[in-house]
N, C-alpha and C positions, 0 to 999 in steps of 0.2 A: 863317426867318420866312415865305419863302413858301410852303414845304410847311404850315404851319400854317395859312395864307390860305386855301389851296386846301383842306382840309378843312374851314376853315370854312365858305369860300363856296359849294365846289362845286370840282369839277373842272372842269367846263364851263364856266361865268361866266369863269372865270381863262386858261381857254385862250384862251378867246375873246378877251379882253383880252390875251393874250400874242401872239396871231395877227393881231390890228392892226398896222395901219402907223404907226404912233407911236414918238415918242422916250422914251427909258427914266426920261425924268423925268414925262411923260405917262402913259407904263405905271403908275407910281408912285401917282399921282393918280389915275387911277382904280383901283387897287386898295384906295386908301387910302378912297375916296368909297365904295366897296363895301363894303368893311369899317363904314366909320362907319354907313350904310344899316341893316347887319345889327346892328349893336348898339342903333339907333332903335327897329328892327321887335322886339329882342329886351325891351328897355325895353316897348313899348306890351305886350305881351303880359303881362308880369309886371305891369304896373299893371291891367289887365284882369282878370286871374285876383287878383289882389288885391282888385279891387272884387266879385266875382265872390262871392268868399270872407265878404266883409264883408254883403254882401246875403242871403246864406245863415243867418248869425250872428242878424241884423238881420230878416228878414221870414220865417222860420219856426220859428217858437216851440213846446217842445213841450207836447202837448197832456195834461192832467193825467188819469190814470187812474183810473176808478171802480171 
């Protein structure tokens, strides 16, 4: 499971966090907080490109040929 973190998050972010001085239940939690983070920012994105999509639909209509 944390080889799957670490390509989700990054390699970096996870190092980084694995490179802290913190206890393995602290490690845990911020990985965990990382993770929930990117499933937020992954969420906003897709209600974006859904509204995105909907305004498309919605404010250009096409125009009838003579």
């Amino acid at each position: 499971m944390i080889k799957d973190m670490e390509i989700k998050l990054g390699s970096i972010i996870v190092g980084r966090i694995n490179s802290a001085r913190m206890s393995e239940s602290e490690r845990q939690v911020a990985i965990n907080a990382m993770h929930d983070a990117d499933l937020l920012v992954d969420a906003f994105v897709w209600v974006a490109k859904k509204i995105e999509q909907l305004g498309e639909r919605t404010f250009l209509k096409p125009v009838p040929k003579h």
